[in-house]
C-alpha positions as CSV (number, residue, x, y, z in Angstrom):
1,X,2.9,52.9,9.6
2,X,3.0,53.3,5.8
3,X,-0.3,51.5,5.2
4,X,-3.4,50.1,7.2
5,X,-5.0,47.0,7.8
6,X,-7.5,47.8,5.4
7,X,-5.4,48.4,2.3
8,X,-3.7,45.0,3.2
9,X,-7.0,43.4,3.3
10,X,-8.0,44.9,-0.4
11,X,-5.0,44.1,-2.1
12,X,-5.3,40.6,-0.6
13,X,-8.7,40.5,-2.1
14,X,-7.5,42.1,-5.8
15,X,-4.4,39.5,-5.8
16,X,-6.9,36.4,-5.4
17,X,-9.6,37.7,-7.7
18,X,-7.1,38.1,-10.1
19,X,-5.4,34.9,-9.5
20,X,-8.8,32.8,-9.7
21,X,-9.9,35.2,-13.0
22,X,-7.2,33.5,-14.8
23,X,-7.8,29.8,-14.0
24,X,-5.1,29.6,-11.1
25,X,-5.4,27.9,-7.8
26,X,-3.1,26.4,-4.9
27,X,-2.0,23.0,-5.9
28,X,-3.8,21.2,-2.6
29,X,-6.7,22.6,-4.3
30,X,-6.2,21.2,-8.0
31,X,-8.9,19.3,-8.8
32,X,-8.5,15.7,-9.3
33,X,-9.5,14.5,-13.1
34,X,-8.8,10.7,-13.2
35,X,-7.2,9.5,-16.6
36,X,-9.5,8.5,-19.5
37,X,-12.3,10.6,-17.5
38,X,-12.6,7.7,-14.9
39,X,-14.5,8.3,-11.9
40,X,-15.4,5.0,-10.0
41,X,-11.4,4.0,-8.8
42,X,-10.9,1.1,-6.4
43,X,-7.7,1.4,-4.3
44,X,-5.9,-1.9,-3.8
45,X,-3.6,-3.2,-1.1
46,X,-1.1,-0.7,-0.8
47,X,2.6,-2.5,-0.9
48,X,4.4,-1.8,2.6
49,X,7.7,-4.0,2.9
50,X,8.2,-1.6,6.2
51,X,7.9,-2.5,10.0
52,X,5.7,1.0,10.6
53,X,3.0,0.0,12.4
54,X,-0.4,1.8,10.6
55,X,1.5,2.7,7.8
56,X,-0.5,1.5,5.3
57,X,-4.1,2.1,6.4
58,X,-2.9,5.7,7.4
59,X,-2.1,5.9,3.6
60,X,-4.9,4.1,2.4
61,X,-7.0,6.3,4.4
62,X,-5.3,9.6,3.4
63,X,-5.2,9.0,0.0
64,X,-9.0,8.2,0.0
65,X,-9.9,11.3,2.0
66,X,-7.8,13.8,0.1
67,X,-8.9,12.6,-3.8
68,X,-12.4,12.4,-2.4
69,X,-12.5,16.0,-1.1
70,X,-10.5,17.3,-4.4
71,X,-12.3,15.1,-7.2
72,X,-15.3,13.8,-8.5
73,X,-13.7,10.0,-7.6
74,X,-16.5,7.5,-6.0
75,X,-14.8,5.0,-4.2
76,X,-16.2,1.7,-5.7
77,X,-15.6,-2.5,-5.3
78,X,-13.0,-3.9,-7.7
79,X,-15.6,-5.2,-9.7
80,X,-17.4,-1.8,-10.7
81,X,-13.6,-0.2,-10.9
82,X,-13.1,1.7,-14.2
83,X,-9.6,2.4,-12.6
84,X,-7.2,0.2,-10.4
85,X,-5.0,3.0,-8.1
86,X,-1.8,0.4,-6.8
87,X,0.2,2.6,-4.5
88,X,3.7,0.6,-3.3
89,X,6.0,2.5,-0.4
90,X,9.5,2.0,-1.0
91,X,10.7,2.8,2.1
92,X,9.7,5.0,5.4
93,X,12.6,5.8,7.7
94,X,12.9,7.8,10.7
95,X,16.2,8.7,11.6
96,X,18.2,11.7,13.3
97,X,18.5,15.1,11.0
98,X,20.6,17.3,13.3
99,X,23.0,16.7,16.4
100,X,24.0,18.9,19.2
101,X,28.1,19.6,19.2
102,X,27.7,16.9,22.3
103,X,26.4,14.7,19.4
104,X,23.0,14.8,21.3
105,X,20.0,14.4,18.8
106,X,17.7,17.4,18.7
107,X,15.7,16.6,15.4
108,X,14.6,13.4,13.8
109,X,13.1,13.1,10.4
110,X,10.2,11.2,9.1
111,X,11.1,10.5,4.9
112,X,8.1,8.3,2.8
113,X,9.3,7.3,-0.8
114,X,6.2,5.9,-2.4
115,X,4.7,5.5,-6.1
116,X,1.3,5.1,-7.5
117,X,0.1,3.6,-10.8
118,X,-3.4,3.5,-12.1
119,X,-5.0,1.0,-14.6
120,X,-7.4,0.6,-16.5
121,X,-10.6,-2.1,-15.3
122,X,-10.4,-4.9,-16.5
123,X,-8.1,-4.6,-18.9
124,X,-5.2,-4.2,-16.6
125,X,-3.4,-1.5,-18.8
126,X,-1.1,1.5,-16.8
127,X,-3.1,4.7,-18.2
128,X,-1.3,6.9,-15.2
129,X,2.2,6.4,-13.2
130,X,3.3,8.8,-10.6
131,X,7.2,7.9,-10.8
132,X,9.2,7.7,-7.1
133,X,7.8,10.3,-4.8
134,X,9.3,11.3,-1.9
135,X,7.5,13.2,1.2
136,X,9.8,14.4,4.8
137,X,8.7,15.4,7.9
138,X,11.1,16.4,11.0
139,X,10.5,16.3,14.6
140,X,12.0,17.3,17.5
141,X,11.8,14.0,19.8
142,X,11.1,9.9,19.5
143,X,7.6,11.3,21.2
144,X,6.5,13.0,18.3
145,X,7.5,10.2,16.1
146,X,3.8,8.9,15.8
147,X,2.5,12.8,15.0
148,X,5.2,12.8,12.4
149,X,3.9,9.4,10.4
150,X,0.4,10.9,10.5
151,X,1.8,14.5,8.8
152,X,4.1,12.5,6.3
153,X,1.3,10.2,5.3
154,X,-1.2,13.6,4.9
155,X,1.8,14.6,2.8
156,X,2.7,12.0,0.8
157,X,-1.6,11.3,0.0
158,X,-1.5,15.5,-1.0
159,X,1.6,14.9,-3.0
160,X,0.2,11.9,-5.0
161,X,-3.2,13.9,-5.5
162,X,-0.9,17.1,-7.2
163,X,0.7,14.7,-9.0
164,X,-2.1,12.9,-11.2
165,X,-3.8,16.5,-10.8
166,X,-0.4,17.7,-13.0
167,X,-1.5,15.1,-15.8
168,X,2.1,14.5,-16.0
């Protein structure tokens, strides 16, 4: 073999010293800085015209935990809200991805389409829109189908957190 553990190991280390030198990072690791400097955000009922049982507090959930663990956002009544996140699921299907030549199913896929918007308290004006988002997730039986909603929800709160963390 042409080169050792070791070597691997150092120019592991020398590619992410150099990355984090220069100010980059992972996007699941961007941190989260609310528009206008906000920091107290109150999430409101999330919009689900779906069936999908959990859906929404899955996503409320998910979307608390992950801009909690990347930003400095404090969860706060509607009341002490400088910001107003509304998140509204378009749609959340589950349906089959790939057939056997004996037209048997063999995977399923999970796809979320979802927006957020922010405003402004109490003013009510949009300061931040995420635009359509879309998140997928396949599986390989209707036993997994649960599993899969709690991946595509992780997803979708991790895509709506790179989005704001974008600015754009």
């Amino acid at each position: 073999m042409w080169c050792s553990r070791g070597s691997v190991a150092a120019v592991a280390a020398v590619f992410l010293l150099l990355t984090s030198a220069c100010g980059y990072h992972f996007s699941s690791a961007s941190p989260l800085i609310l528009p206008r400097n906000m920091q107290l955000l109150y999430l409101e009922e999330i919009q689900d015209p779906t069936t999908e049982a959990r859906l929404e507090s899955r996503l409320r959930s998910s979307i608390r935990n992950e801009f909690t663990q990347r930003g400095e956002v404090e969860w706060v009544s509607r009341n002490k809200a400088e910001g107003l996140l509304r998140v509204t699921i378009d749609s959340f299907t589950s349906s089959t991805k790939l057939e056997s030549a004996e037209e048997e199913t063999v995977r399923y896929e999970a796809i979320l389409r979802f927006r957020g918007r922010i405003f402004e308290s109490p003013e009510q004006n949009l300061v931040w829109e995420s635009g359509g988002l879309t998140v997928r997730e396949s599986y390989s039986d209707q036993a997994e189908k649960e599993q899969a909603q709690i991946r595509v929800v992780r997803l979708a709160a991790e895509k709506l957190a790179n989005k704001l963390a974008q600015r754009f």
